[in-house]
C-alpha positions in Angstrom: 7.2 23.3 1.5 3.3 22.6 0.9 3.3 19.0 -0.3 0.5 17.0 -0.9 -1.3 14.4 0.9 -0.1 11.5 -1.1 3.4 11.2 -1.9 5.5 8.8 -3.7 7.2 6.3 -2.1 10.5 5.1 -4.3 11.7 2.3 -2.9 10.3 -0.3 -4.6 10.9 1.2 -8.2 15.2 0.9 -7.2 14.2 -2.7 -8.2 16.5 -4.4 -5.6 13.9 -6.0 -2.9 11.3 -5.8 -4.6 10.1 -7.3 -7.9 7.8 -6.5 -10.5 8.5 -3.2 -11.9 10.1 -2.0 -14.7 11.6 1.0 -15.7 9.5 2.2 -17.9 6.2 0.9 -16.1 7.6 3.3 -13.1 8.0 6.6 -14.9 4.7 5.7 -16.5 3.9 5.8 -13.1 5.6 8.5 -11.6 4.3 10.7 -14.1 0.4 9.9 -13.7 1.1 10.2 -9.8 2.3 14.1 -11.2 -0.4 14.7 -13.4 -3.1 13.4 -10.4 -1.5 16.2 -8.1 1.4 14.4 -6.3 4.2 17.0 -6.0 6.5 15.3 -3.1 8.6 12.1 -4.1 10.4 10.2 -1.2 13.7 8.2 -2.2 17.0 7.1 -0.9 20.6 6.6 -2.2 20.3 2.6 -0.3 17.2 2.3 -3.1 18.5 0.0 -5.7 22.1 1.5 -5.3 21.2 4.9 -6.8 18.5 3.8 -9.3 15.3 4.7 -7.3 17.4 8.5 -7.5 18.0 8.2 -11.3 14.4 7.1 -12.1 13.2 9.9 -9.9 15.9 12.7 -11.2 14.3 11.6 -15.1 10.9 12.3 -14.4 11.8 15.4 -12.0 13.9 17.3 -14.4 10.7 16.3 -17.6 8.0 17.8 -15.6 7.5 21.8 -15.4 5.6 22.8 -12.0 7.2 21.8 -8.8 8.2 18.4 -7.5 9.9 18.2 -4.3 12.6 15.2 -3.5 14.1 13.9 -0.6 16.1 11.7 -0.3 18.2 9.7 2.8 21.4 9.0 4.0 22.8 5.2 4.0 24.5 4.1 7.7 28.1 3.6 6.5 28.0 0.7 8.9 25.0 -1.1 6.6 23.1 -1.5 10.0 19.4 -1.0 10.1 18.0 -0.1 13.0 20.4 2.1 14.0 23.3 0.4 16.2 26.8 1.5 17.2 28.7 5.2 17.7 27.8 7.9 15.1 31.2 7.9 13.4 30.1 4.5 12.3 27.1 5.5 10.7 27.7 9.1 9.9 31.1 11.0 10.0 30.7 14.3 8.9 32.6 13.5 5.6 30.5 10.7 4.7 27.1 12.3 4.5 28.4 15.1 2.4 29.7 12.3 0.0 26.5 10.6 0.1 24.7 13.9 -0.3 26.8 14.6 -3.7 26.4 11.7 -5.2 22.8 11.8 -4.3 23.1 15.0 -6.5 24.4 13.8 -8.8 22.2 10.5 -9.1 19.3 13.2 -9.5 21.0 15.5 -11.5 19.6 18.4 -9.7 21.0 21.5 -8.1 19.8 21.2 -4.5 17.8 18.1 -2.6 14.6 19.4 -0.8 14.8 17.2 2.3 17.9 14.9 2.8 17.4 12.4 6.0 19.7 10.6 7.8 18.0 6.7 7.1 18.5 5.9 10.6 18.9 7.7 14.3 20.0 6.5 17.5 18.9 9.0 20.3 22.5 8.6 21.9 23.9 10.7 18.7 21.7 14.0 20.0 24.7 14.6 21.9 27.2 14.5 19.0 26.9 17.8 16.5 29.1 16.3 13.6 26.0 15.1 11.9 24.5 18.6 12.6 27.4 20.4 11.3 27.8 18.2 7.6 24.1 18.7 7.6 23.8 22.7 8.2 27.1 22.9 5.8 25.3 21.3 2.7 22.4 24.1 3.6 24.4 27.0 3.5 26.0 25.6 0.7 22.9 25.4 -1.3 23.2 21.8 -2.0 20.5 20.9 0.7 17.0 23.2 1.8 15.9 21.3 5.1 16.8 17.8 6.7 15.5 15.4 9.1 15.6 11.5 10.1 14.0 8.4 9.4 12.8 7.1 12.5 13.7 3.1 13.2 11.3 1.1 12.7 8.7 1.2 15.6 10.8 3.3 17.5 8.8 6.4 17.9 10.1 7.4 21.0 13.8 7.3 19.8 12.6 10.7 18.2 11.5 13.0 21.0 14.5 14.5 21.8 15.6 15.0 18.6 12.3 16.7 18.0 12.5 18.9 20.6 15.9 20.0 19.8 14.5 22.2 16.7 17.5 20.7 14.9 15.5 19.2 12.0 12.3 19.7 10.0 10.7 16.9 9.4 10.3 13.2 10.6 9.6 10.0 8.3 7.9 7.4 10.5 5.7 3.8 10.4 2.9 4.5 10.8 -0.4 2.4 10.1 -4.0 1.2 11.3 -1.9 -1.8 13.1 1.3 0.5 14.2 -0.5 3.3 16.0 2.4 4.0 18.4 3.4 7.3 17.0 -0.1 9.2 17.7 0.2 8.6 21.2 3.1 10.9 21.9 5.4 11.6 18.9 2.2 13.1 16.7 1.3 15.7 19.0 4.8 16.9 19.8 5.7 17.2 16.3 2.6 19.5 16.2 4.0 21.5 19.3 7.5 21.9 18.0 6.3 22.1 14.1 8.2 19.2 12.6 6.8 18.3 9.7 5.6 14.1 10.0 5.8 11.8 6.5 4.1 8.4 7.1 5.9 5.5 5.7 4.3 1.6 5.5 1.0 2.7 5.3 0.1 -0.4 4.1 2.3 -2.8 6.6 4.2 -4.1 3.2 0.8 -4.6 1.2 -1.2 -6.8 4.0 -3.6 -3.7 4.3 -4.2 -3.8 0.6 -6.3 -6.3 1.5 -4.1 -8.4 -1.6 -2.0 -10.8 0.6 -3.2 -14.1 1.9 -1.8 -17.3 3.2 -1.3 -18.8 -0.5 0.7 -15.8 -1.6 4.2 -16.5 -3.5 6.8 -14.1 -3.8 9.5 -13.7 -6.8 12.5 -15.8 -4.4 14.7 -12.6 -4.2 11.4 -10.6 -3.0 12.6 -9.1 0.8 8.8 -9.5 1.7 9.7 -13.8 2.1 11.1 -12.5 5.1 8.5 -10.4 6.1 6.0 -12.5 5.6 7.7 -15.8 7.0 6.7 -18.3 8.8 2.6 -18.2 9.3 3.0 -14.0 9.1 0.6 -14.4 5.8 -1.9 -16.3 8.0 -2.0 -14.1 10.7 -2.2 -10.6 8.5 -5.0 -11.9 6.8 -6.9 -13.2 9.7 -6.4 -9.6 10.7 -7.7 -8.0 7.7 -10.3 -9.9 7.0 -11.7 -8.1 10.2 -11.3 -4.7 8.7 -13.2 -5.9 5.8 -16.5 -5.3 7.9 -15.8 -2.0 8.3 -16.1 -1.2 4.8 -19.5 0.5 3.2 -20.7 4.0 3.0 -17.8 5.8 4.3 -15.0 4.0 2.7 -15.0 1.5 -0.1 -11.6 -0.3 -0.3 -9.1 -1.5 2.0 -6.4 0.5 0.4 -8.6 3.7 1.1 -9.1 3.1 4.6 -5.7 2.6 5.4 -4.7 6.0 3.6 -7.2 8.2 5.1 -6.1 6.6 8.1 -3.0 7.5 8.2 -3.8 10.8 6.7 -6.5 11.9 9.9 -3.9 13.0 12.4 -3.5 16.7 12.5 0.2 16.4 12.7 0.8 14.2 9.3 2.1 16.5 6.5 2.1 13.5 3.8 2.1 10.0 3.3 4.3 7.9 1.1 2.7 4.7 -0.2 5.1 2.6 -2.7 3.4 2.8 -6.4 5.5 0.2 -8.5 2.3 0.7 -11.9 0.1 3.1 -13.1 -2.8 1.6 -11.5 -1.2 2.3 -7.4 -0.7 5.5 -8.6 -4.0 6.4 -9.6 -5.8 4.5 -6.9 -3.9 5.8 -3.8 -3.6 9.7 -5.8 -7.2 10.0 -6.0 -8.0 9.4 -1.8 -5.9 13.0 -1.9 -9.1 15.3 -0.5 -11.8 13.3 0.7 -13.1 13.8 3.8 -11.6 12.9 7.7 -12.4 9.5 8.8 -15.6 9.9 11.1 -14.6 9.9 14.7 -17.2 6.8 15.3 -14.6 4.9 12.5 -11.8 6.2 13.7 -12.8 4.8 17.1 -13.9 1.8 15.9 -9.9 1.2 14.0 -8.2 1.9 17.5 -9.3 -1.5 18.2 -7.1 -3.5 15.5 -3.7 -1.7 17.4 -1.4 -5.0 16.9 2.0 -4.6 18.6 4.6 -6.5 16.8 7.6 -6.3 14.7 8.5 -8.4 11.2 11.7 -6.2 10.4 14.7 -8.4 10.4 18.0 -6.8 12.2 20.4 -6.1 9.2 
């Protein structure tokens, strides 16, 4: 599959988690994303319980050309990161159940890319997931599959990646998490496993848009992400990134997506795009020119090794 730079990022329009959005404000905005380029749409059944899916499946089936979807796996157990034995995230039975009614949530024939939404390395040694995987493939319900790495877990991946089981790998990965170039990034390249960047904007603190008086609707998840003096310490952060804006890059939005869009190894990236005007700001970074080495440099220094997931 040739995707594009930018993808779409669908969690956020599922509506659970997240507020803000409408329906109709998120096919406006699926749409424009379509008619700017974007061809590759990332979703999950765990999005809104299937809404993210239907929403996506609307504007999918509308547009001529060719969008490609993928879509994830729920743990059965509900656990994120990944904890447990594999029959209690993923029998066999259960991700073909979860791939059907993924189906039919899309109304589609067959899903591009379906990922597991969570991977424990101790499950490489299991090949039930393998199996219900490679069946829905021959079957012609699914074309290629991968994983959705845990949350700053890169190295959970390698083995997985060296296996040659799976196609692709969705991953965090962002001018403060910069753990998966050191090692995951250039295997991928080696074994040619296809990387999609996820949380290229740390949650929105790299838009530049969060500060210490920000509110959140109450049932927003990003009160937990941000809790505590997290705000404060994000926008200290920023704030330092601010100087490196001029000539080469303009906004802070920009900067993180041509960030994460410099390694070689990155196939797309998937920033959430809840209105019209995400979609046609993040579309149109789709083609400018690699970061300069001497920036690139320069962003190496704002690494920040933390994490602000909550164990679910």
């Amino acid at each position: 599959m040739q995707l594009s730079e930018i993808g779409y990022g669908a969690w956020g329009i599922g509506g659970a988690m997240w507020k803000g959005a409408t329906d109709q404000e998120s096919l406006k905005a699926l749409n424009l994303a379509i008619d700017l380029g974007l061809n590759f749409i990332d979703t999950a059944l765990a999005y809104g319980q299937g809404h993210s899916e239907k929403i996506v499946g609307e504007v999918v089936r509308s547009r001529g050309g060719r969008v490609y979807v993928a879509t994830k796996v729920p743990p059965m157990n509900g656990i994120w990161p990944a904890r447990g034995p594999l029959e209690d995230s993923f029998p066999a039975d259960y991700i073909i159940e979860c791939a059907e009614q993924s189906l039919r949530n899309l109304g589609l024939e067959a899903i591009d890319l379906l990922q597991l939404h969570v991977w424990s390395p101790d499950w490489l040694r299991r090949d039930e997931w393998y199996e219900a995987l490679d069946k829905l493939r021959r079957e012609g319900k699914v074309r290629f599959f991968g994983v959705s790495v845990n949350d700053h877990q890169p190295e959970s991946v390698t083995g997985l990646v060296k296996s040659g089981l799976i196609s692709a790998i969705q991953v965090i990965f962002n001018i403060f998490d910069q753990a998966p170039a050191d090692e995951l990034f250039p295997l991928c390249r080696q074994e040619d496993v296809g990387v999609i960047v996820r949380v290229p904007f740390d949650e929105g603190s790299l838009t530049g848009r969060i500060t210490p008086e920000t509110v959140f609707d109450p049932d927003d998840w990003r009160n937990v992400y941000f809790q505590g003096d997290r705000k404060q310490q994000v926008w200290e952060r920023v704030g330092k990134l601010e100087a490196l804006l001029g000539e080469e890059v303009n906004t802070l939005p920009e900067l993180a997506l041509r960030y994460c869009l410099s390694p070689e190894a990155v196939t797309t990236v998937i920033p959430g795009m809840r209105s019209s005007r995400h979609a046609e700001s993040n579309c149109r970074v789709s083609g400018k020119p690699a970061l300069s080495p001497a920036l690139l440099e320069e962003l190496k220094q704002h690494r920040w090794i933390r994490n602000f997931y909550p164990v679910v």
